[in-house]
N, C-alpha and C positions, 0 to 999 in steps of 0.2 A: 386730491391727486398730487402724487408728489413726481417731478419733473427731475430726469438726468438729463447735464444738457450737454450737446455736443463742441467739439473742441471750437468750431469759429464763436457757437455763444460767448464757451468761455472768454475768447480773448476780451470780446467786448466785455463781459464783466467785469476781468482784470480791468480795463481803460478805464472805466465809469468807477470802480470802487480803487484804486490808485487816482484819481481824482479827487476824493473825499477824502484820502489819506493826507495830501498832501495840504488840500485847503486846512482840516483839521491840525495837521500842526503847524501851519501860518498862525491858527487860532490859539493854539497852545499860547505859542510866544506875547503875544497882545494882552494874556492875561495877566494882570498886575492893580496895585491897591489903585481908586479912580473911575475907571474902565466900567461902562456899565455892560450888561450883557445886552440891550439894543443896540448898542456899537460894535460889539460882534456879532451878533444876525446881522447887524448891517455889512459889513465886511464878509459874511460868509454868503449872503448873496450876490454878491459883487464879484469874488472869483467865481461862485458858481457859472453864473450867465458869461460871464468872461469868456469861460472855456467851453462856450457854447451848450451848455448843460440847462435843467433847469433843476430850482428846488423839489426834492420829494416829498419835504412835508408839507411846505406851502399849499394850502385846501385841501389838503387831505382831514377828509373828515370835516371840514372846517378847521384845521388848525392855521392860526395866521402866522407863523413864522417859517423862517427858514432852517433854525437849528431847536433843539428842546434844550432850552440851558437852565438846571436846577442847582439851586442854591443851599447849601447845610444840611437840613433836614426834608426838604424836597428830592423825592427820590428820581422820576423822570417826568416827561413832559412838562416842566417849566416852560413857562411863556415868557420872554426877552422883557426885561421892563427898562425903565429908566433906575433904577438904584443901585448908586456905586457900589462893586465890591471893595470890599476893606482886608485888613491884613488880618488873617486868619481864618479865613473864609475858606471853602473848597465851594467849587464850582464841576458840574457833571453837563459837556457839550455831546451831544446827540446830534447829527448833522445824516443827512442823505442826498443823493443826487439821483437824476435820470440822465443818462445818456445815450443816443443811437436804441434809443427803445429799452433799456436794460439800466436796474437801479443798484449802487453802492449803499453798502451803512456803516457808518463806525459810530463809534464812543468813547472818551474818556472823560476821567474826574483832574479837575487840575486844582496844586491850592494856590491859592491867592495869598504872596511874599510869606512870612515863618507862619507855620501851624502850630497847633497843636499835638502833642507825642502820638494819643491817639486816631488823630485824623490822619496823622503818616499812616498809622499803622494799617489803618480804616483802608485806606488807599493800595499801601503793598500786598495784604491779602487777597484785595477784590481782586487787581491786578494780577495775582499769581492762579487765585481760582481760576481767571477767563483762562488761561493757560494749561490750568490741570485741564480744563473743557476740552481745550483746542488737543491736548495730548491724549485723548480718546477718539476720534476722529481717524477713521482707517476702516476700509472695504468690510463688510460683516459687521460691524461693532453696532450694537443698540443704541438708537436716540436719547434714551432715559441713562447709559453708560457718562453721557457726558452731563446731566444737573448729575448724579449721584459724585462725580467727582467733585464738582465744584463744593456742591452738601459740605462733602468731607472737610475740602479742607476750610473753608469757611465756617463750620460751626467747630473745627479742629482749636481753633485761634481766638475762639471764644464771642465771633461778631453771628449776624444773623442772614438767611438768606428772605427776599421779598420772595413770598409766592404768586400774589397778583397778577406779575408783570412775566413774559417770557422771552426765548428766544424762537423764530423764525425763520424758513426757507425764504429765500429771493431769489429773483429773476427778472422777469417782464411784468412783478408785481411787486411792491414794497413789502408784502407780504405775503408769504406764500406757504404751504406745507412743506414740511413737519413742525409741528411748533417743539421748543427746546424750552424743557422745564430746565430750570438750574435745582431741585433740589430731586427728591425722591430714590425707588432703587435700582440699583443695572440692572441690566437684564430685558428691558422690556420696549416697547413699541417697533418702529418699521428699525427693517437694517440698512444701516448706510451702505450705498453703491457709488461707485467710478460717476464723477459727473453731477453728483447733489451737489445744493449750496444752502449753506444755513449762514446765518448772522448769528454767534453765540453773544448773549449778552447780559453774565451775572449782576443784577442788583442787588448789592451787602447794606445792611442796618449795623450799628455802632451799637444799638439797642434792641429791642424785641422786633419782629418782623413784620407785626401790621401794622400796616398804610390805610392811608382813606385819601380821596381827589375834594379839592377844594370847591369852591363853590362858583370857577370860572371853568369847570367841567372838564379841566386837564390836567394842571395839578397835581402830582399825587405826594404825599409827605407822612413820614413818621409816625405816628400816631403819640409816640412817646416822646415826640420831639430830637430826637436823638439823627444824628447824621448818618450821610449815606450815600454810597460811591455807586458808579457807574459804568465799568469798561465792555466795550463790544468791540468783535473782531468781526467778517465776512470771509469763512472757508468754504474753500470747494473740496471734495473728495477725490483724490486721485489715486492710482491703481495699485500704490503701496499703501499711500498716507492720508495726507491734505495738503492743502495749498490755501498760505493766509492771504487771501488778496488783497486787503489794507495794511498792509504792515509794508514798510518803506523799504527802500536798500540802507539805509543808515537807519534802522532799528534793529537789521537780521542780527546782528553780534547779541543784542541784549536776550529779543527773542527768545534764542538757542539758550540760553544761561538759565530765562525763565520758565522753558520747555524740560530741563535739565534739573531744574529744581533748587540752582544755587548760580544765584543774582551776582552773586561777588566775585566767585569764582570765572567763570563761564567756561567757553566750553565745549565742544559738541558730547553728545554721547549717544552709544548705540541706537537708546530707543527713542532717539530725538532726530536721527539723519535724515528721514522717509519726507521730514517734513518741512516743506519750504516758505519763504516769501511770495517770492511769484519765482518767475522764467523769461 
């Protein structure tokens, strides 16, 4: 069953996933060569419960952390270890909260001090896919309209999309319906309505697309070995567009630029205005 929810839910949404934005890029800043990614699960439970929240992945399922932090060729649900990142690395934080009954989700890939050309490039892709996603998202539009976008431009660019892994409704559950393929063709599954919430959240390969999970049963990596980025947003549907409710008031400028389709430039433009931040 897939759930519109009404405006006081949403604010509470907004609260709880504007929560996770902002812990999430506390955690951006912390990453650098050193840093293990324990020391950021440890920090990312620490403002979680702060701001009276708890962790969402923490037992879910039995997973024992707070954030999924994958490394290079690990694509999501990495388990926090003790091993420094080092310079050149990319690192994919995956973090969620519960608050007042109702759960946030984000994602990003961050690198660790210079990369490689193309793990930049690995990176702006994915990053612009979640984007092409997020600019399919509007009242009537098919759930499969937004992987067919990402598809495009992600195999446009020469990298791969994961099909294993997808995106997801939220609400009063970490997971909820419709599930959001990132790849396949428009046109098909439920239509979006005023009041859905999905978490988009394309998984990109550097390499061919299958993955396989390790043998601590969460894991999942490469199968070519080859790296692999991770961004997620959390939108609602609103009665023109969407509404990204993790994305900050000091990201809206970029946002727009990448909703627009030119990062350098920026920008608003026509078919980008419906679509906000928050309110």
């Amino acid at each position: 069953m897939i759930v519109c929810r009404s405006q006081s839910e949403i604010d509470k949404l907004r609260r709880v996933n504007q929560l996770v934005a902002r812990i999430l890029a506390e955690l951006r800043q912390v990453v650098q060569p050193g840093i293990t990614t324990a020391d950021i699960d440890e920090l990312a439970e620490r403002r979680v419960r702060e701001a009276g929240a708890e962790p969402a992945f923490k037992g879910y399922h039995g997973y024992p952390a707070t954030v999924c932090a994958s490394v290079n060729e690990q694509v999501v649900h990495g388990i926090p270890s003790n091993r420094p990142l080092v310079t050149g690395d990319i690192v994919s934080i995956d973090m969620g909260a519960k608050l007042d009954g109702f759960f946030g989700d984000c994602a990003v890939t961050v690198p660790v001090g210079a990369v490689s050309p193309q793990a930049t490039e690995l990176l702006r892709v994915t990053e612009e896919a979640l984007f092409r996603g997020i600019d399919c998202v509007r009242p009537g539009a098919r759930v499969s309209d937004i992987g067919a976008a990402v598809q495009q431009h992600v195999e446009a660019q020469g990298f791969s999309v994961v099909r294993e892994f997808v995106g997801h409704g939220i609400g009063t559950a970490l997971h909820e319906e419709p599930q959001v393929a990132n790849y396949g063709p428009a046109g098909h599954g439920p239509r979006l309505s005023e009041g859905m919430l999905i978490a988009i959240e394309p998984m990109v390969n550097a390499g061919k697309p299958a993955v396989k999970v390790l043998s601590d049963g969460w894991t999942a990596v490469t199968k070519d070995k080859s790296l692999s980025a991770h961004f997620e947003h959390t939108v609602v549907v609103t009665r023109d567009r969407c509404e990204i409710l993790t994305l900050l008031p000091s990201d809206e400028a970029r946002a727009r630029q990448l909703l627009a389709g030119r990062v350098v430039s920026g920008g608003d433009s026509p078919e980008t205005e419906g679509v906000r931040a928050h309110t």
